[in-house]
Steps between C-alpha positions, in 0.01 A plus 500: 500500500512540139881414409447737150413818745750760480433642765670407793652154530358426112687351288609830324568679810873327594793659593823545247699165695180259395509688086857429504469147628202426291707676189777264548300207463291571243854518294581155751197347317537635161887237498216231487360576213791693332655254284182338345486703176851455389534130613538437143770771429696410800476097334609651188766775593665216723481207249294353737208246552100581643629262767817641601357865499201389711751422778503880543168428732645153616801676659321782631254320687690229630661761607231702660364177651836380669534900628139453692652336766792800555280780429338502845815403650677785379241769576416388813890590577593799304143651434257591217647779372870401465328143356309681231839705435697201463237298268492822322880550423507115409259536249686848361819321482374148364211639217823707346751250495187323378507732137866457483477112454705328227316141523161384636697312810619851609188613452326245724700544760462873526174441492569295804637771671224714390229251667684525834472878535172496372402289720641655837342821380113365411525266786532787745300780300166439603625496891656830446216605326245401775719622748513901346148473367238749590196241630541233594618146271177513206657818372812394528482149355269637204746742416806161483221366292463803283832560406552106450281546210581772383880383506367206340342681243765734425790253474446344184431846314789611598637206414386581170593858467851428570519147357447645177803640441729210675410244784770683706307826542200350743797388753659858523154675518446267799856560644415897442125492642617273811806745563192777547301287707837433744517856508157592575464259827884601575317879509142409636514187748565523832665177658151333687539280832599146452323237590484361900668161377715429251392251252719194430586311161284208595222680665329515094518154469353384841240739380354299251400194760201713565231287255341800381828702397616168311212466327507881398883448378441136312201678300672834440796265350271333250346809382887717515557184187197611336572886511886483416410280210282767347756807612816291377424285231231667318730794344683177283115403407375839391824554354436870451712829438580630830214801496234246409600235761577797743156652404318134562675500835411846629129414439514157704725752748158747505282231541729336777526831676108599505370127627728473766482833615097567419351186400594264688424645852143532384473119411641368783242766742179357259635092459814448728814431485581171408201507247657749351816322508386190425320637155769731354682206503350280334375781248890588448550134441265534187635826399886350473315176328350682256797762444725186425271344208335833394601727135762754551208765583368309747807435709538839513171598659534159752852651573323823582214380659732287717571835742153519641526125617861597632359799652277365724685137558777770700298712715335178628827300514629773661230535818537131491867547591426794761201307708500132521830463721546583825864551427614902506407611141854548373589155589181374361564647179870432481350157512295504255647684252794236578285242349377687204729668319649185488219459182556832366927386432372142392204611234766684264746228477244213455272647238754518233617160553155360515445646192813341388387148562155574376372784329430880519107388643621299840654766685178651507349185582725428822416867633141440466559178707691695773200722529250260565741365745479805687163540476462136653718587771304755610179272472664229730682738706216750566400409906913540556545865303169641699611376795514788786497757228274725690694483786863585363358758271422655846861448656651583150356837471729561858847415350699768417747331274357344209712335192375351222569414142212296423427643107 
């Protein structure tokens, strides 16, 4: 079945509690990227340095990363739909206390807050979603996928559109937009079954003694450096007005959206996955090395041309995730995402001191490196993360609760 058909079961053809949900997290996805064009106005408006402003990521995703162990705890108990509602009203409550800070500590810490809602509401969106979908789980998960790029597109022009006239704005728009998005799956989604057994806090981490899952998590962490080093430190590099920087980043948010969502399918049917893996990698590793020693212009276009490599390095990260393990897919991913995210809160606080103790060039330098790392993961790992894939793709497509935040 074609997942684009609108006719029945198609990707257009969904009912209002799947819009809602997908809604909600395209705004979910958009927090990522929200604060990228006014980095510099947030350093400046709070007397602050790149370094302590970049801990805005670092907080959130050590956050989110801790919070992948609970998530499926939590949901198992009190269901997706009063989860989602409870991530949602987190991130409501946290993103506007958020534009009320006085200091960049306050700040960090709401954004602390903010990257524990955020992350019981993506972590359980795509199971809700695959769970109301018209179709079966390829519409479903390419619609997650869809509005993941399309949230990650959006977030840094509106970043920019409200940056512009104070760094406080972007916080309450997400607050406001959120506060829509609570009401929407208040309105539209129906409380779904829970799953037969509850999920425990350690279940995730026993998890990840399945080779294959490991593997998946170790090389997703490498790459997470690489990717959070472009999203988070490459604002202070560009050091652009917010509409240009938000501009730059809505491009590499198109480009992100389109290869993960149309591209990269297509390369992985023609060449396979972990070709595919394995060479975005390393060609992102030569993009970020040539974006830290190129002119002004072309850091830019590298920064840009960065989203295709991103693109496709999720969607096959993310089918990684779902089929090596034999674990239940939620517990997989908590897992997973466990490991890497752990990257994602270490990239922002590292780059600025690296370039600290060296210069502006060896940031860029170190993310290349964590690339190729990833890339040779994969290479070593490969017999381990196609092991039994055919088979659990099989029992997968059975489960009725899936959970993932693997993007």
């Amino acid at each position: 079945m074609d997942p684009f058909d609108a006719g029945a079961g198609g990707l257009l053809k969904q009912p209002k509690s799947v819009w809602a949900t997908a809604g909600a997290s395209v705004v979910a996805f958009m927090g990522i990227g929200l604060v990228d064009p006014i980095l510099p106005s947030i350093a400046q408006g709070l007397h602050a340095t790149a370094g302590q402003v970049s801990l805005l990521f670092t907080s959130y995703f050590l956050i989110t990363a801790v919070a992948m162990l609970v998530t499926g705890f939590i949901s198992s108990r009190i269901g997706g739909r009063k989860t989602l509602l409870l991530g949602l009203a987190f991130v409501v409550v946290f993103a506007g206390l958020a534009g009320t800070s006085g200091s960049v500590a306050e700040l960090v810490g709401f954004r602390a807050g903010w990257g524990l809602g955020n992350a019981l509401f993506v972590s359980t969106a795509l199971a809700v979603i695959v769970g109301a979908a018209a179709g079966g789980s390829a519409a479903a998960i390419l619609l997650y996928e869809s509005a993941l790029g399309l949230g990650m597109a959006c977030g840094p022009l509106l970043g920019a559109l409200l940056g512009d006239a104070s760094w406080r704005y972007p916080f309450f728009g997400t607050a406001f937009l959120m506060a829509v998005g609570f009401l929407c799956i208040a309105a539209f989604l129906k409380e779904q079954p829970k799953p037969a057994r509850r999920t425990s806090l350690l279940d995730p981490l026993k998890a990840l003694g399945h080779g294959g899952l490991a593997s998946a998590a170790v090389s997703a962490f490498f790459y997470n450096y690489t990717f959070f080093t472009v999203l988070a430190f490459t604002p202070f590099v560009l050091n652009m007005s917010p509409y240009r920087s938000g501009a730059v980043f809505f491009a590499w948010g198109v480009l992100l959206a389109v290869f993960s969502v149309i591209v990269a399918p297509r390369l992985q049917r023609r060449f396979g996955s972990l070709k595919v893996l394995g060479a975005s990698l390393l060609l992102l590793a030569a993009d970020v090395l040539v974006l830290g020693y190129g002119s002004h212009t072309t850091a830019v276009v590298c920064t840009i041309l960065s989203g295709a490599f991103i693109g496709v390095n999720n969607t096959v990260y993310t089918e990684l995730a779902l089929g090596v393990s034999d674990a239940p897919r939620p517990v997989a991913s908590a897992g997973y995402n466990f490991v890497r995210w752990f990257a994602a809160a270490a990239a922002p606080y590292f780059a600025p001191k690296i370039e600290e103790w060296t210069d502006l060039h060896i940031p860029f330098v170190v993310a290349a490196v964590t690339a190729v790392l990833g890339a040779l993961v994969v290479v070593v790992r490969r017999k381990a993360l196609t092991h039994e894939a055919e088979e659990l793709e099989t029992k997968h497509a059975t489960e009725d609760s899936v959970t993932v935040f693997a993007n």
